[in-house]
Backbone as a ProteinNet text record, in pm:
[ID]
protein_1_A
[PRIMARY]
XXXXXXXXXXXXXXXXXXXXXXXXXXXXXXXXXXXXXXXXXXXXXXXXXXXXXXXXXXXXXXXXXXXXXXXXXXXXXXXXXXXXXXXXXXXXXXXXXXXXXXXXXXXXXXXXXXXXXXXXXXXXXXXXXXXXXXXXXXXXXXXXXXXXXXXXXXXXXXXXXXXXXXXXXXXXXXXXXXXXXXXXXXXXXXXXXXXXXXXXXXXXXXXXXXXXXXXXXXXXXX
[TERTIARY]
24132.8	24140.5	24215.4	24155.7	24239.4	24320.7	24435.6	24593.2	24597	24644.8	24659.1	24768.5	24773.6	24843.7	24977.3	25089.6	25213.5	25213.1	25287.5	25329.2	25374.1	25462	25540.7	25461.2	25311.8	25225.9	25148.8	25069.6	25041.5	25063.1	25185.9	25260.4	25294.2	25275.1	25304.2	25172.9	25033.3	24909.5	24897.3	24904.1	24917.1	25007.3	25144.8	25232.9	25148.3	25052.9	25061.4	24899.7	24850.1	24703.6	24774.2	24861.2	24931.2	24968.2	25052.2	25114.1	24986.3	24887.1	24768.9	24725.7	24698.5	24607.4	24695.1	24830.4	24916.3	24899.3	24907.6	24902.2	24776.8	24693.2	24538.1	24529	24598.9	24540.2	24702.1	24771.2	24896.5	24848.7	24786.5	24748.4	24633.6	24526.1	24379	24252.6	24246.9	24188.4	24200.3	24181.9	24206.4	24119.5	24102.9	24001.2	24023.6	23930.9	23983.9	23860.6	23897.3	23772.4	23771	23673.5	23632.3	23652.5	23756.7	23814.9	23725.4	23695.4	23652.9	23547.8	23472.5	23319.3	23295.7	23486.7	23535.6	23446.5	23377.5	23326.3	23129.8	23098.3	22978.4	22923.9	22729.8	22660.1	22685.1	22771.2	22834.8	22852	22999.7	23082.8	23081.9	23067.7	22967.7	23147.5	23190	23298.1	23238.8	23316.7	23268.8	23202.7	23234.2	23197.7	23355.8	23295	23451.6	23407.4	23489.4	23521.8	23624.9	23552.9	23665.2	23706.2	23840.1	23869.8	23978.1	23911.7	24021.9	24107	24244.7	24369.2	24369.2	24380.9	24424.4	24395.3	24273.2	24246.7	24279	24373.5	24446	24589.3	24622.6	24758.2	24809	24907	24980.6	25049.9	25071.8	25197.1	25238.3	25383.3	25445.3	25541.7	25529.3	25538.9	25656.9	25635.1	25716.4	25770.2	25709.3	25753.9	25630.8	25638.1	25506.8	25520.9	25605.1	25582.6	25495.2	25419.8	25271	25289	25215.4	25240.5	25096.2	25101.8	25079.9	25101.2	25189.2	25186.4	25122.3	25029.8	24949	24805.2	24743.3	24600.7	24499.4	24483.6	24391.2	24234.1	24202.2	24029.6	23972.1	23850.8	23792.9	23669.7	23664.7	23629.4	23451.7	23438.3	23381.5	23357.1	23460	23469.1	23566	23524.6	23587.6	23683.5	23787.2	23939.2	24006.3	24109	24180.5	24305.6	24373.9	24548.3	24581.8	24713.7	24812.7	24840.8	24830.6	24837	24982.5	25032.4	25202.8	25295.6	25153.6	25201.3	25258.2	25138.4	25092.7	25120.7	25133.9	25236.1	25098.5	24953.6	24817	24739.7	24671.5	24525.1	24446.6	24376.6	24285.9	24178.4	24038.4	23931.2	23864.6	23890.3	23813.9	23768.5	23705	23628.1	23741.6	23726.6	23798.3	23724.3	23798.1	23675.6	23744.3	23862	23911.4	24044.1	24108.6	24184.2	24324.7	24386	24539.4	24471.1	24535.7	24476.3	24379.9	24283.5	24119.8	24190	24083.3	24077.4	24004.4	24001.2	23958.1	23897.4	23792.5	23772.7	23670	23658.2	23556.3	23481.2	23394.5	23310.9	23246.6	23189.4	23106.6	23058.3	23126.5	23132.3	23098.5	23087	23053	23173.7	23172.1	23280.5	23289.3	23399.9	23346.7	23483.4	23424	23538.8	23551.2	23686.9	23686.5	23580.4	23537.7	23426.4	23249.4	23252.2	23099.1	23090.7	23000.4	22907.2	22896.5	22997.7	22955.5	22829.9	22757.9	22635.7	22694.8	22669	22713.7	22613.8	22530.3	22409.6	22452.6	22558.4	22668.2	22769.6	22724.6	22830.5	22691.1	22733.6	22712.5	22767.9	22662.3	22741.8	22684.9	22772.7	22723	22765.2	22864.8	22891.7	22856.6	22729.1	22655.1	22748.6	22850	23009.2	23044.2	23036.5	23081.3	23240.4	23305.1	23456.8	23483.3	23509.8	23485.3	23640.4	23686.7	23800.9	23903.4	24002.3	24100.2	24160.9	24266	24261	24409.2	24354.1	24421.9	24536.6	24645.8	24794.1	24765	24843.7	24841.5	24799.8	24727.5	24723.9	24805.8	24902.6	25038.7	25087.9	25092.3	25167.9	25050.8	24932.5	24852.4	24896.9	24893.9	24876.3	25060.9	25181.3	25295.1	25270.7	25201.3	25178.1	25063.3	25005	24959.2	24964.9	25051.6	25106.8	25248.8	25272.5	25397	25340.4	25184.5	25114.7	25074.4	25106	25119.1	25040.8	24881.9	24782.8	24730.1	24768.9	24784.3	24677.5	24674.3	24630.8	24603.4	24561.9	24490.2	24326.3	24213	24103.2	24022.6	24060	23977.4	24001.2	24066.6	24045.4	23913.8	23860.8	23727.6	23660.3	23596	23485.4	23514.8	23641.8	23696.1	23787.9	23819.2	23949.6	23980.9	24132.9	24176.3	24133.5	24136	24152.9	24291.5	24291.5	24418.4	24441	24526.1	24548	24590	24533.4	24604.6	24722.5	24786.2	24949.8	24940.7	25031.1	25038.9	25066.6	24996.2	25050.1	24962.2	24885.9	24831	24651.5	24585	24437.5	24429.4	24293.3	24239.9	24133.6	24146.4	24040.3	23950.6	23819.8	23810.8	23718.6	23670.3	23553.3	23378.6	23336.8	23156.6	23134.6	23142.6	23150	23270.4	23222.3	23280.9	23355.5	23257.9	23243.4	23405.9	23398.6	23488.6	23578.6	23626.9	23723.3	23848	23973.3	24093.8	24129.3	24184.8	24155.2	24232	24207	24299	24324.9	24217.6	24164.5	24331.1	24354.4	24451.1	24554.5	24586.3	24688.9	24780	24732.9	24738	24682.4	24794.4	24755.2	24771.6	24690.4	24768.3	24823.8	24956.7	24985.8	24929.6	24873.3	24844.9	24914.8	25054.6	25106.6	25050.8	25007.3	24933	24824.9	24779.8	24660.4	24669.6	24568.4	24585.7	24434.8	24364.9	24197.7	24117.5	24012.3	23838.5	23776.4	23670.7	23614.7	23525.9	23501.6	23419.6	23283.5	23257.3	23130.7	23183.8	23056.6	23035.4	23006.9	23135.7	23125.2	23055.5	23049.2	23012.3	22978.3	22882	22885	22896.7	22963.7	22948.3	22872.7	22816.4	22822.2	22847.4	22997.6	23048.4	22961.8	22929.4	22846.5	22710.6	22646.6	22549.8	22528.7	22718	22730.1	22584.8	22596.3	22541.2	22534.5	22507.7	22571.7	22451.2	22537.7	22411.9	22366.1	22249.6	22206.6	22190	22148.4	22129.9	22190.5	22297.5	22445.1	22518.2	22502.5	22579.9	22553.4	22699.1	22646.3	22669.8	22653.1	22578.8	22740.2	22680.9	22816.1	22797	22960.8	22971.7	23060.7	23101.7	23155.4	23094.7	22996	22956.9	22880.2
4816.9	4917.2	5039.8	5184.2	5280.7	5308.9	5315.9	5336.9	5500.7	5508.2	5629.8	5714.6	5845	5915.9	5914.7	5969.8	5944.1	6136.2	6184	6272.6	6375.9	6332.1	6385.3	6426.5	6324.1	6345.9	6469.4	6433.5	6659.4	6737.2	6666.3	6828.5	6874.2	6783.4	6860.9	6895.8	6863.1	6878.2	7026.5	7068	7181.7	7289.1	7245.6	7322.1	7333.1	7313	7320.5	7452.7	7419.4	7467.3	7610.5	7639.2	7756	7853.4	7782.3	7799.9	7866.5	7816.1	7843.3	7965.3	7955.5	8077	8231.5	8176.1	8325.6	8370.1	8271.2	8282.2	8376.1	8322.8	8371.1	8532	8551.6	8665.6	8776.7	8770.2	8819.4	8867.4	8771.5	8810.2	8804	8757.3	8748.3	8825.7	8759.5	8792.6	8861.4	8996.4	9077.9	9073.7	9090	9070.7	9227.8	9376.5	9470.5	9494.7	9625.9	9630.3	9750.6	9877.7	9937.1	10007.8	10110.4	10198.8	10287.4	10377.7	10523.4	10549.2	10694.6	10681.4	10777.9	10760.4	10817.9	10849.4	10680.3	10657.9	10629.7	10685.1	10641.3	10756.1	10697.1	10586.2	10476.5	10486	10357.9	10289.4	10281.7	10184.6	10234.6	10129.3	10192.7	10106.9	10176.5	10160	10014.1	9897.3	9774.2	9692.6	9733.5	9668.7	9605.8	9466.3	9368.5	9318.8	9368	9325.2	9261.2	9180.1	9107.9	9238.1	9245.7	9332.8	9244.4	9293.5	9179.1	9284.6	9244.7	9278.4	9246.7	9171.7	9181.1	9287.8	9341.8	9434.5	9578.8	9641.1	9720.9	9661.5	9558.5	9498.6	9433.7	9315.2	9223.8	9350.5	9367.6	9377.7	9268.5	9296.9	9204.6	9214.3	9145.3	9133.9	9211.4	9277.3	9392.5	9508.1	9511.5	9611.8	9691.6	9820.1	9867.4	9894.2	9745.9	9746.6	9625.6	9691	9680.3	9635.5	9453.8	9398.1	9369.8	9444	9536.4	9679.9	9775.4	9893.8	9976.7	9981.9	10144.7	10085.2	9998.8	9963.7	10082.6	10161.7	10317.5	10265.3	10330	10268.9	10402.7	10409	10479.5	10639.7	10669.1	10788.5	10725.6	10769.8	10692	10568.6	10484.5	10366	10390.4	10272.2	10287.4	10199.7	10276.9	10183.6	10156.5	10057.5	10041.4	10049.4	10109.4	10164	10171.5	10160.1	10192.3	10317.2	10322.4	10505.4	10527.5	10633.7	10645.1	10719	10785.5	10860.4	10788.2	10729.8	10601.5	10434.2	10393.3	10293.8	10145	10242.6	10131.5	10159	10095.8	10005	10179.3	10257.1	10306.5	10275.8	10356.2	10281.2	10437.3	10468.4	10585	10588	10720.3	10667.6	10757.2	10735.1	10841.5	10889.2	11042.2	11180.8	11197.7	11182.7	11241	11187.1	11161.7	11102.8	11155.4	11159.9	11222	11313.7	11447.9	11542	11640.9	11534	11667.2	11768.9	11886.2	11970.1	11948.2	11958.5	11968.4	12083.9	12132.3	12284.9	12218.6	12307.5	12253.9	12421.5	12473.5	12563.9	12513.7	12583.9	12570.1	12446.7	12344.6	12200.6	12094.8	12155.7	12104.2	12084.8	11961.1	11929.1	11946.5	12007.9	12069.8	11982.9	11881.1	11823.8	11861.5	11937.3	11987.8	12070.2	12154	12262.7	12201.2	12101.3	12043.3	11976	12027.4	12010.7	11845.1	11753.7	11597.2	11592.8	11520.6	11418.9	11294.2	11366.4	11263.2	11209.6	11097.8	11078	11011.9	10960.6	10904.1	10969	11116.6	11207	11244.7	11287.1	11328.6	11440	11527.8	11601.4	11633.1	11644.2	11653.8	11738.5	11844	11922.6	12053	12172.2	12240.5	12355.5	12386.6	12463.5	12452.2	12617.4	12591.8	12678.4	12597.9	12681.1	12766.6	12879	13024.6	12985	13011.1	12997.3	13119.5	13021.2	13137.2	13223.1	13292	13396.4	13293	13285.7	13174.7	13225.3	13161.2	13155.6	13188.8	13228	13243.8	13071.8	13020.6	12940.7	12825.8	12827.1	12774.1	12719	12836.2	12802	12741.9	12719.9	12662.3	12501.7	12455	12335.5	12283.4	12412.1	12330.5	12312.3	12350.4	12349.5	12207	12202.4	12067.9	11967	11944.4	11833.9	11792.1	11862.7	11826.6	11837.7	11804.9	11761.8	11878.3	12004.6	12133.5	12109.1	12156.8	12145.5	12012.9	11928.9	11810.6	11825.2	11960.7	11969.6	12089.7	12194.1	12307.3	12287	12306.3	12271.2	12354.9	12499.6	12561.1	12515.9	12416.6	12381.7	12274.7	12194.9	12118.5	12173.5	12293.9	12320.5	12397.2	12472.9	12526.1	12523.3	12437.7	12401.4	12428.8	12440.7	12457.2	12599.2	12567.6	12427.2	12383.9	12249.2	12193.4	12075.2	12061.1	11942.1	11804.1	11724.5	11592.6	11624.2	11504.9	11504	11336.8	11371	11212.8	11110.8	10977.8	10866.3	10881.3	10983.6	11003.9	11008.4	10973.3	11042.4	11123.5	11160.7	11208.9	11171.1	11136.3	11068.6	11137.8	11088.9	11176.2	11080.1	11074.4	10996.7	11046.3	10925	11002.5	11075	11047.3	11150.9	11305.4	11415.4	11471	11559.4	11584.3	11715.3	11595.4	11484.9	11348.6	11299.8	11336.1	11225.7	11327	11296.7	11296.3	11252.1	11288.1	11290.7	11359.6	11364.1	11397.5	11554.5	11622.1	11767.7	11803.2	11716.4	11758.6	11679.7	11589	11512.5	11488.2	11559.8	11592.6	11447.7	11416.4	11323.8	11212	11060.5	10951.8	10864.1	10851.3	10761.7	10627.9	10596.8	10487.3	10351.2	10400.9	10223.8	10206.5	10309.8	10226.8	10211.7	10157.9	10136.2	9952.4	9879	9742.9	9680.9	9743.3	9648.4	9745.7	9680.2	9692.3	9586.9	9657.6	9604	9535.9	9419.3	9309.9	9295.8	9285.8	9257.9	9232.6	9292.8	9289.5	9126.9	9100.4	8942.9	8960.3	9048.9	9084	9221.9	9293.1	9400.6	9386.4	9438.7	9479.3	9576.8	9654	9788.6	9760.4	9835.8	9837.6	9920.5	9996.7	10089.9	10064.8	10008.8	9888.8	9742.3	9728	9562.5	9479.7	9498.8	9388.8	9389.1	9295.4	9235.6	9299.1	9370.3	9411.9	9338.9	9232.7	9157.1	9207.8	9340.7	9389.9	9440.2	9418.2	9439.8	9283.4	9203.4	9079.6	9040.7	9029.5	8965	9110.9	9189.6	9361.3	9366.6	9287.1	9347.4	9523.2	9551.6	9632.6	9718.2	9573.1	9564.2	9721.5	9706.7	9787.5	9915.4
18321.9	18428	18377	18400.2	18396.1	18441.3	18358.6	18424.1	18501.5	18602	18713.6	18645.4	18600.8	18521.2	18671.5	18612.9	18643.6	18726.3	18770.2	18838.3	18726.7	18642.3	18556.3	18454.3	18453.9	18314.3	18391.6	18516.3	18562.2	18565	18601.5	18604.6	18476.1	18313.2	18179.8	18167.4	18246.1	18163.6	18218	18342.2	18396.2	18327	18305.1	18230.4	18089.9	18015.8	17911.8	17922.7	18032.6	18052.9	18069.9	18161.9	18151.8	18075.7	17981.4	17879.9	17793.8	17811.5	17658.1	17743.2	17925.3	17926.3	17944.5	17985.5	17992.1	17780.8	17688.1	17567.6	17506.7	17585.4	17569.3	17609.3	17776.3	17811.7	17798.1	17718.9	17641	17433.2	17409.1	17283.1	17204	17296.6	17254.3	17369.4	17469	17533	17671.8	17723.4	17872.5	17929.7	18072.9	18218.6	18253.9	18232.1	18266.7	18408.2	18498.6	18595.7	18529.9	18582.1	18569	18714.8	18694.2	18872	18918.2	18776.9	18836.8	18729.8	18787.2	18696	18536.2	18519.4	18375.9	18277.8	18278.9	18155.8	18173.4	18258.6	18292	18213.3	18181.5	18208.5	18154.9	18038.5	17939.2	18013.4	18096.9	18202	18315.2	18430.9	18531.3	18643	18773.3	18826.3	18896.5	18895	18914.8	18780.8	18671	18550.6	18503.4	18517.5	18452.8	18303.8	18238.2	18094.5	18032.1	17895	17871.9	17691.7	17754.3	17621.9	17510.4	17402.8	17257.4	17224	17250.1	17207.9	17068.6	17001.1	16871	16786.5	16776.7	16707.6	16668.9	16740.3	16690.3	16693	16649.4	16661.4	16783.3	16692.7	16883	16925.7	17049.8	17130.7	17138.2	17110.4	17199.6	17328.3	17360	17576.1	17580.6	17699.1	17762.8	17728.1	17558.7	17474.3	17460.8	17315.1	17319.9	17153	17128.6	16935.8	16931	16807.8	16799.8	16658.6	16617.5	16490.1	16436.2	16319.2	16268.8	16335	16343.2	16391.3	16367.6	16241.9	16215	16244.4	16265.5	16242	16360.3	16287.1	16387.3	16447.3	16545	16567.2	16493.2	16524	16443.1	16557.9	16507	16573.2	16642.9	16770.8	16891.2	16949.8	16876	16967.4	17067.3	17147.3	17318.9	17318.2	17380.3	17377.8	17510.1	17549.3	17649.3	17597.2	17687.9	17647.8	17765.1	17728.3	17874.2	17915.5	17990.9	17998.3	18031.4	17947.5	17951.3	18090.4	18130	18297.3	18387.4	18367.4	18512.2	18483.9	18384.8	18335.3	18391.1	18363.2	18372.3	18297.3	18252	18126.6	18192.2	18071.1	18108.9	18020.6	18007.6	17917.1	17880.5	17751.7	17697	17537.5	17574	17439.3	17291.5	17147.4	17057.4	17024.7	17009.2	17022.7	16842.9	16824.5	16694.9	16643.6	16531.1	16473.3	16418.9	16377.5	16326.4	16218.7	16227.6	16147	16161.7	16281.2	16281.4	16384.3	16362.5	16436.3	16540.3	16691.1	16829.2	16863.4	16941	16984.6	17090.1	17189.6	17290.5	17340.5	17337.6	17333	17434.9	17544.8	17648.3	17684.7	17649.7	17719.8	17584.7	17463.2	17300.3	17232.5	17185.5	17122.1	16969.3	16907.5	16765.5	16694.1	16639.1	16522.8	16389.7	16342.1	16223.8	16186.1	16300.6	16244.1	16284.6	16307.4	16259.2	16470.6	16501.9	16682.6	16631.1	16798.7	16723.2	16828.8	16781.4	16781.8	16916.2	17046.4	17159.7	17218.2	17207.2	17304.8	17418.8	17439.3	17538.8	17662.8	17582.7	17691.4	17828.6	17904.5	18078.9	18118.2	18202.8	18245.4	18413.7	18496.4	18617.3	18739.1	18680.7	18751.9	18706.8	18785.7	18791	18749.7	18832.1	18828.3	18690.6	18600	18459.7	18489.4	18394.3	18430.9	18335.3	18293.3	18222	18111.6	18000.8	17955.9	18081.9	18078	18093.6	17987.3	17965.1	17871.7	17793.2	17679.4	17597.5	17517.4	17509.7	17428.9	17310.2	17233.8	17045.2	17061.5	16977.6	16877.2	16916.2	16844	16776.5	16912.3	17045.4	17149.9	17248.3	17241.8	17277.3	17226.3	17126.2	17061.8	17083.6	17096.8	17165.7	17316.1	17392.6	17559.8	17539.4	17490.7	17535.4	17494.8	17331.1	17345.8	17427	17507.2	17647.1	17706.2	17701	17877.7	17981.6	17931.3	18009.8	18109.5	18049.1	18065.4	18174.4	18175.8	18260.9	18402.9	18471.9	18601	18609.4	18494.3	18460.4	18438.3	18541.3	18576.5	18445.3	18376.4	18333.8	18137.8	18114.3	17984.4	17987.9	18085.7	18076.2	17996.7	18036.5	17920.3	17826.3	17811.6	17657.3	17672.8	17513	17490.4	17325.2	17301	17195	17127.8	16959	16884.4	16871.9	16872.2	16848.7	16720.8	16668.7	16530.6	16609.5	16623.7	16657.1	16537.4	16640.8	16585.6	16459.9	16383.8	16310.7	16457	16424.7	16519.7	16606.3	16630.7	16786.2	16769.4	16908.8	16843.2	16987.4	17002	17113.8	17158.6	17282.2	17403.3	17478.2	17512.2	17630.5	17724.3	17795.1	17924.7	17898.1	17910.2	17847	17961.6	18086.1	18231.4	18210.1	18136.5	18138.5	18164.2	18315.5	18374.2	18519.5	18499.6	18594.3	18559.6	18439.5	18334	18289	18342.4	18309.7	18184.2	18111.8	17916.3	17850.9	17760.8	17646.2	17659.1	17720.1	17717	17821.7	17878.3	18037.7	17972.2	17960.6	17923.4	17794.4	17683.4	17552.3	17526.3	17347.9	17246.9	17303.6	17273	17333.5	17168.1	17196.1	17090.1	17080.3	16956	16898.9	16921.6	16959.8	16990	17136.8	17215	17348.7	17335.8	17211.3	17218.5	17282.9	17358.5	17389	17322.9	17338.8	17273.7	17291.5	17244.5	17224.1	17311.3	17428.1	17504.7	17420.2	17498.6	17418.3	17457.5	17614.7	17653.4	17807.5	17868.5	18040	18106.9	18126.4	18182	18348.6	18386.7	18567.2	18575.7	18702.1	18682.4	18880.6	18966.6	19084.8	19118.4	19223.9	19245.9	19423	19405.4	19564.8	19652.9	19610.6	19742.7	19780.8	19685.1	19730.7	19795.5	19784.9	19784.6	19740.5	19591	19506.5	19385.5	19319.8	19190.2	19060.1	18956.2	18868.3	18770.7	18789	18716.2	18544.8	18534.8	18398.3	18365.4	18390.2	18299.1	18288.5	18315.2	18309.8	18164.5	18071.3	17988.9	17842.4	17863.2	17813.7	17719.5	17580.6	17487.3	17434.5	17426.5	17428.5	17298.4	17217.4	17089.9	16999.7	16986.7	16885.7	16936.2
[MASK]
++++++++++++++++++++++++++++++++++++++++++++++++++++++++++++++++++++++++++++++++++++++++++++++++++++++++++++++++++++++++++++++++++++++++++++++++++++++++++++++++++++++++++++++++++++++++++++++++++++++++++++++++++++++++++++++

């Protein structure tokens, strides 16, 4: 006859199931949603993903030192970081790396001189915003890495040029004309970086109330 496990033995099998999944979703694997339509048509608001932390380095818990500390992503993959304002996970894509040059011309993004190649970007607001009449240079690129710019509407469609800073890259949302970014917020440092989305475990769409079958499943790794 099978012996009836003891009280003391559940309550360690539980303690241990714990133990592995706070382990799991701390240094391997994240459950992120998808808030706002930042990043659309890519990531659509109601898209749950599972994102892998390891790959730009552990954090470790409650801190924001990062083991391995320098490991960089690479220019247009899509990242999740903590956002340093707002002290929450956001999900964008990298437009450019420590060193390049930035410039944004009538809604075109110009890295180090050369128009990038976006088949991913969107644009959906008809309303073009004209430059305003721009700083020297120099005092342009000190005003927005302190965030100046933060809630100045007319850098969207021209911006800079500016040098990413060492340590830092620059972000922006494939929704561009919708996406709060690097353009407003300056550089984001590299130690908030947290993962690389992995693949669309669920897709909702709230304003339809119903479930998007052709996205379930929809890796997003590469």
């Amino acid at each position: 006859m099978r012996r009836k496990k003891s009280l003391q033995e559940h309550v360690k099998e539980w303690v241990i199931i714990i133990l592995i999944v706070l382990f799991i979703r701390a240094f391997i694997i994240q459950a992120y949603v998808i808030p706002t339509p930042s990043m659309e048509n890519t990531l659509l608001v109601g898209d749950f993903l599972f994102v892998f932390k390891p790959v730009y380095g552990i954090v470790i818990p409650f801190t924001d030192i990062k083991i391995p500390e320098k490991v960089k992503p690479k220019r247009g993959e899509i990242v999740v970081f903590k956002f340093f304002r707002e002290n929450k996970d956001y999900v964008k894509r990298v437009i450019a790396l420590e060193g390049d040059t930035v410039e944004i011309r009538n809604k075109k993004v110009y890295v180090n001189g050369r128009p990038l190649n976006e088949p991913y970007a969107i644009f959906r607001d008809t309303l073009y915003k004209p430059p305003d009449d721009y700083p020297d240079p120099k005092e342009f690129q000190k005003l927005w890495e302190t965030g100046y710019y933060a809630y100045t509407p007319w850098v969207r469609d021209n911006f800079g040029p500016v040098v990413i800073p060492k340590g830092y890259i620059f972000v922006m949302g494939d929704n561009r004309d919708f996406s709060w970014d690097s353009r407003f917020w300056g550089p984001l440092p590299l130690k908030y970086l947290r993962g690389k989305p992995l693949i669309i475990y669920f897709s909702f769409d709230w304003k339809n109330k119903r479930i998007r079958f052709n996205r379930l499943f929809k890796v997003i790794w590469f």
